[in-house]
DORODO-863194 format. One record per residue (C-alpha): residue in one letter; y, z negated, x negated. Coordinates in steps of 0.02 Angstrom, whole numbers, padded with zeros to 5 digits, always signed. Each point is the difference from the previous one (the first is absolute). Example, Ala and Ser with C-alpha at 12.3 -4.5 7.8 and 13.67 -1.06 7.14 Angstrom:
2
a-00225-00390-00615s+00172+00033-00069
! end
This chain:
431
x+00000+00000+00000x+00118-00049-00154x-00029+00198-00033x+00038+00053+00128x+00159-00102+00025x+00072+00083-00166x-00048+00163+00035x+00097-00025+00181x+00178+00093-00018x+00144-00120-00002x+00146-00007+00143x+00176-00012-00056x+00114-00041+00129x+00188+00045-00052x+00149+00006+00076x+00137+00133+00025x+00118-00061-00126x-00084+00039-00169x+00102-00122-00075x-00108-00142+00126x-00156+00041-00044x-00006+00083-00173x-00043-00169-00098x-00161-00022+00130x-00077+00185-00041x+00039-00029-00172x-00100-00148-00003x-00133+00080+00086x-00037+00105-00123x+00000-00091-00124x-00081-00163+00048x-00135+00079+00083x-00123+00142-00062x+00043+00125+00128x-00106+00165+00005x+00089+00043+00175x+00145-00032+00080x+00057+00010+00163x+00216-00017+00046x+00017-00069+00168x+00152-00021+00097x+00038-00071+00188x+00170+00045+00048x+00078-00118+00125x+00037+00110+00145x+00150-00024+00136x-00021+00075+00157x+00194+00090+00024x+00052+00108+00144x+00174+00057+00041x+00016-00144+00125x-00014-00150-00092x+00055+00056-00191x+00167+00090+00078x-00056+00160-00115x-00032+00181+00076x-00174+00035-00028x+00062+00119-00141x+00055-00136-00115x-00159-00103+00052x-00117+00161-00055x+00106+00011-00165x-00009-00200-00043x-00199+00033+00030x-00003+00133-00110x+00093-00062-00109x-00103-00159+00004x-00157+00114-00048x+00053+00102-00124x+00057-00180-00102x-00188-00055+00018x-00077+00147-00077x+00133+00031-00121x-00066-00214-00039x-00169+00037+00004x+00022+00137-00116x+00106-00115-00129x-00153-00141+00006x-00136+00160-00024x+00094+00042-00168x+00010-00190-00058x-00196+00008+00042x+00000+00168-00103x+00101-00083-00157x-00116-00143+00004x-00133+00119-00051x-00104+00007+00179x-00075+00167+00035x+00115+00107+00140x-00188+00012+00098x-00019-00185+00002x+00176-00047+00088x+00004+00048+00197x+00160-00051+00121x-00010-00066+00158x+00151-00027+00120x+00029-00072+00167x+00125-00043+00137x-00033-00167+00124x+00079-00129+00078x-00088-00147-00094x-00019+00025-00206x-00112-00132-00004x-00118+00026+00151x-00012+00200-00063x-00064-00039-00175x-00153-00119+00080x-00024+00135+00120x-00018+00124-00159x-00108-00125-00079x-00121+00000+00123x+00005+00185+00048x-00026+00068-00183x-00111-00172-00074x+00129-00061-00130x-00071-00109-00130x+00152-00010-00124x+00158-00022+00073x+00174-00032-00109x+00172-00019+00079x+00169-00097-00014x-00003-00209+00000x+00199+00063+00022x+00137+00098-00029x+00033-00006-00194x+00178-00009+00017x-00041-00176+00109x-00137-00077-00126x+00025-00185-00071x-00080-00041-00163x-00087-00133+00072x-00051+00100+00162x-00181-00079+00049x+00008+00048+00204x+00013+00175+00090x+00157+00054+00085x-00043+00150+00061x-00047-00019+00165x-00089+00161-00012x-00109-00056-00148x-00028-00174+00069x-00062+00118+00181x-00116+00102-00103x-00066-00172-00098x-00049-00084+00136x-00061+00154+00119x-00088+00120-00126x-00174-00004+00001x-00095-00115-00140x-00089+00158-00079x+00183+00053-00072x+00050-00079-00151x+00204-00025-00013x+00115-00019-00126x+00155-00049+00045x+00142+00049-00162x+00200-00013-00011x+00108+00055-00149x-00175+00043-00112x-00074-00187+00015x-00152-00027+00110x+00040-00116+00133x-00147-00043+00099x-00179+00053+00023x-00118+00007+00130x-00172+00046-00060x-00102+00105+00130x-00155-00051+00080x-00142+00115+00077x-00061-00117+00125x+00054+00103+00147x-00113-00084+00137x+00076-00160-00035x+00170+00068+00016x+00113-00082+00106x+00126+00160+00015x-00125+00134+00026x+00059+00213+00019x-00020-00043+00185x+00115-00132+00006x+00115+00099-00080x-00002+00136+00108x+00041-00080+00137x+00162-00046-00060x+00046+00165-00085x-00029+00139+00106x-00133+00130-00074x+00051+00142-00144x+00008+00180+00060x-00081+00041-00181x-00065-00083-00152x+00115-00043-00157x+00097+00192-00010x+00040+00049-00205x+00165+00043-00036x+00015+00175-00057x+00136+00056-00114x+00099+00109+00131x-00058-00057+00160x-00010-00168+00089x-00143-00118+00081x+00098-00132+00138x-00086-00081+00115x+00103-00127+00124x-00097-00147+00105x+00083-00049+00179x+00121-00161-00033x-00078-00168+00051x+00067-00121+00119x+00130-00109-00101x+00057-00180+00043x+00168-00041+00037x+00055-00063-00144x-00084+00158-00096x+00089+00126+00131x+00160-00088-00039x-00024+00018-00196x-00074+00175+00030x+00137+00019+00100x+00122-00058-00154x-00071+00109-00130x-00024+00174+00139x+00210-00044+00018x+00013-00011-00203x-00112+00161-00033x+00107+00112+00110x+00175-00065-00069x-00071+00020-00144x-00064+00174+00029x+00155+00034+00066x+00115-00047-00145x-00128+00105-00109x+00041+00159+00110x+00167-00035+00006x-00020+00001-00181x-00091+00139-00027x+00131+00107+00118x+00145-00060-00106x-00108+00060-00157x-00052+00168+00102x+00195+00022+00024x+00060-00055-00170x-00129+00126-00076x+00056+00121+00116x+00187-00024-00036x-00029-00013-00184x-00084+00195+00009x+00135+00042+00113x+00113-00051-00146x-00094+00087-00152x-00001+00157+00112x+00178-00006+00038x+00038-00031-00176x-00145+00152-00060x+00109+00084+00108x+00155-00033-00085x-00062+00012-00148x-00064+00164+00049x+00147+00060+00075x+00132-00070-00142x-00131+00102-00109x+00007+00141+00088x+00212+00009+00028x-00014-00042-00198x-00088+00170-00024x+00117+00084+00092x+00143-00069-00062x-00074+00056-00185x-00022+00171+00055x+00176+00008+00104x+00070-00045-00156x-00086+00124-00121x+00025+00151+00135x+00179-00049-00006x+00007-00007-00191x-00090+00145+00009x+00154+00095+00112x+00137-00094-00107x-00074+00076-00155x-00027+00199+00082x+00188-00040+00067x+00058-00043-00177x-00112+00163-00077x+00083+00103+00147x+00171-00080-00048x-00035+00064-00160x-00041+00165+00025x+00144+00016+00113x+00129-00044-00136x-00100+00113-00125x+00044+00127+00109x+00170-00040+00011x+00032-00006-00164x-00102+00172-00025x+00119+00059+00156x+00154-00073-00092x-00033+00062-00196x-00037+00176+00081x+00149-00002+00094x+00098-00038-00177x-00099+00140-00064x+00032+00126+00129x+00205-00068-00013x-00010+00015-00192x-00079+00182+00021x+00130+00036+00122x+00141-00074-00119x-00075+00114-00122x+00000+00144+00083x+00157-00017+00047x+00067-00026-00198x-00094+00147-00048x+00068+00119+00149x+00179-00080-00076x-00073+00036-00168x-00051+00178+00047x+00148+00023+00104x+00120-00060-00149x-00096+00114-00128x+00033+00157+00109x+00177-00030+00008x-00011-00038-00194x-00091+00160+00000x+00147+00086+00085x+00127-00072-00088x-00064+00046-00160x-00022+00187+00058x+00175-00006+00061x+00052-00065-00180x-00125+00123-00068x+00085+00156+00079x+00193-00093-00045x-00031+00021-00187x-00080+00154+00026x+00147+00049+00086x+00120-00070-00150x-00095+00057-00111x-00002+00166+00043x+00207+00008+00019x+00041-00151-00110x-00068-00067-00166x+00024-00190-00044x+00167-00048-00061x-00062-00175-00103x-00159-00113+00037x+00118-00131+00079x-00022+00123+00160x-00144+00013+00006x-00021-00195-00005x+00100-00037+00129x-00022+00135+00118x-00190-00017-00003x-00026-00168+00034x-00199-00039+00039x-00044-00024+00200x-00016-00193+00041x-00180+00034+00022x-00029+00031-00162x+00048-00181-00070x-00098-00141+00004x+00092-00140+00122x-00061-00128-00136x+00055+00064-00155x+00134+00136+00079x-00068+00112-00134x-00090+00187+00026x-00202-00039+00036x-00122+00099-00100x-00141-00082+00090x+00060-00034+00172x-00132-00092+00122x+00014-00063+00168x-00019-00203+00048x-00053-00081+00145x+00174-00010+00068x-00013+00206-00005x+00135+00017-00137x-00016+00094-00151x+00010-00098-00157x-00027+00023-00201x-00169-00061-00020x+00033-00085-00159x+00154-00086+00068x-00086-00058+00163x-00144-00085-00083x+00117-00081-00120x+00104-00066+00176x-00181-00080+00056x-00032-00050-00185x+00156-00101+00032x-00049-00102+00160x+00067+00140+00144x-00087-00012+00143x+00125+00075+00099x+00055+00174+00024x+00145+00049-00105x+00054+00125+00119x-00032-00113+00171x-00003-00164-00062x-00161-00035+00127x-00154-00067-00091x-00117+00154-00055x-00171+00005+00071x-00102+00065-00153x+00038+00050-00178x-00069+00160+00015x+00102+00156-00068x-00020+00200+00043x+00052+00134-00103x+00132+00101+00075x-00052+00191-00080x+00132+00074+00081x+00140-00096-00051x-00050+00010-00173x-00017+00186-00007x+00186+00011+00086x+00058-00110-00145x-00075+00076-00139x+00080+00182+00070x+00149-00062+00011x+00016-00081-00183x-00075+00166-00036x+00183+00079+00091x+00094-00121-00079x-00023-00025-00191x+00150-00079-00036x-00036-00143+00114x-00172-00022-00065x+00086-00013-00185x+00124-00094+00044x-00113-00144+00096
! end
């Protein structure tokens, strides 16, 4: 029998808070030599309707759900301190259940299933004395003195063993018997259910008459569960609404962001297109007054050529009147000649004086190499680069300011000068 009592599985019963019931599995496992384990928990179920919590059925359906989902995500925290403790993942099952009574459930389960080893809370943790010696939980003080003999009990707070009660097999002599039990409890629908990882095994028993004083306290804690349930929703909402203000916020400021970004981007390109048009109105600019000044220096070019063209139709004018005048002096001495001869060289001196074109308005001398000027006079050469030698930027003739150096032979001045020094030999001797 001693065999088989160690080769029975062992029964953990835990809380929902973690925190409660964490030093009893740990001690489990490592008091005892535990080759399978089995997680129960009882959850103390209030009946709630609409009526007497003051909640719409919605926010009764969410507190239940919500009241589920925190067992199994419990359940799941003990199965991975059973896993860190080095028990095999096959060797831990999970077990959970809803009733009225926590202690009248678990002696139900004890009979139903044949529980030999059973270990649960003495107490909270956060209430246990140093010098505890007697139960305070009512529920483990129920299950003490109701659980069948066969079931061996250890009752543990904050990792010290409390109490003991050693199990007996002497079920014929049993003063609590499976049938007494029964009729106090009201039957199971189904045997112990395992908890599976997703889904979830509940089974609820119909509540049992309470006295008075147990309605009132009943009545006491059903009051404190809903405000309490109530202040966690309210909670809850405010969070809901905090989060949902708080996204509001990062999207109105990813918005912002996005947008300052994106009136950034065009700003940049506004600006570059527009230093992009100041720069083709600057090369435009540029090109315009190019042109002007191409306009303007070929205007001066086409008034100098006209100036020019002018001084030489003077030129050419005052050369053919030269040109006459010298044919009309020309036939004069032929004239004399022919009826006269020369009294004395004095006459001829000063009755053939050379024309006014022949001298040279600088030197007032005859030219031998007469050349016209920008200013369209006719000038010595020698004596007009000598007059720029000397700093004259001017015209001598004009006094305007000349508009190149350059200097053209006049042919047919010279060749009327050198004819008429060719008439006049006394002249040329005496110059």
């Amino acid at each position: 029998m001693a065999k088989a009592l160690n080769d029975d599985p062992v029964y953990v019963a835990v809380s929902q808070d973690v925190g409660e019931s964490r030093s009893t599995l740990l001690w489990a496992l490592r008091s005892l030599r535990v080759k399978k384990l089995h997680l129960l928990h009882v959850h103390h179920l209030i009946s709630m309707t609409p009526s007497s919590s003051g909640l719409e059925q919605s926010e009764i359906d969410a507190i239940q759900e919500s009241e589920q989902t925190s067992i199994s995500d419990s359940l799941l925290k003990y199965h991975d301190i059973c896993i860190d403790e080095g028990v095999i993942e096959q060797d831990v099952d999970m077990s959970y259940f809803s009733a009225n009574n926590v202690g009248e459930w678990i002696v139900e389960l004890i009979y139903q299933n044949n529980i030999k080893k059973l270990i649960m809370g003495a107490t909270a943790d956060s209430h246990y004395p140093e010098d505890m010696v007697h139960i305070t939980s009512t529920n483990a003080e129920y299950v003490i003195r109701h659980a069948p003999h066969c079931c061996k009990i250890w009752l543990v707070c904050n990792g010290d063993l409390i109490q003991t009660r050693e199990g007996r097999f002497e079920l014929a002599g049993s003063s609590y018997s499976y049938s007494e039990s029964s009729s106090s409890v009201h039957s199971l629908d189904s045997a112990l259910i395992p908890y599976g990882g997703a889904g979830r095994a509940e089974c609820v028993t119909e509540p049992h008459p309470l006295s008075s004083s147990e309605e009132r306290s009943a009545s006491g804690v059903e009051t404190m569960y809903y405000e309490a349930q109530r202040q966690r929703l309210e909670i809850e909402e405010l969070k809901r609404e905090k989060e949902q203000r708080d996204k509001m916020r990062c999207e109105r400021e990813e918005a912002l962001t996005s947008s300052f970004g994106v009136t950034q981007k065009l700003y940049s390109e506004e600006v570059i297109r527009r230093r992009e048009a100041e720069a083709e109105l600057n090369r435009s600019k540029a090109e315009i007054e190019d042109m002007k000044r191409v306009q303007k220096e070929h205007e001066e070019q086409h008034y100098t050529d006209c100036r020019l063209l002018e001084l030489i139709q003077k030129e050419r004018d005052e050369a053919i009147k030269t040109c006459e005048e010298l044919l009309i002096h020309l036939n004069l001495d032929k004239a004399m000649s022919s009826s006269h001869s020369p009294s004395s060289p004095l006459q001829w001196s000063l009755s053939d004086e050379p024309p006014q074109c022949f001298l040279c308005p600088i030197s007032k001398e005859i030219m031998h190499n007469p050349h016209v000027a920008a200013d369209g006079h006719t000038y010595e050469a020698e004596e007009f680069k000598r007059w720029l030698r000397h700093g004259g930027e001017k015209s001598p003739m004009t006094n305007l300011r000349l508009e190149n150096d350059n200097l053209t032979p006049n042919l047919v001045l010279r060749s009327a000068i050198r004819d008429w020094l060719q008439r006049h030999p006394y002249f040329y001797d005496s110059s």
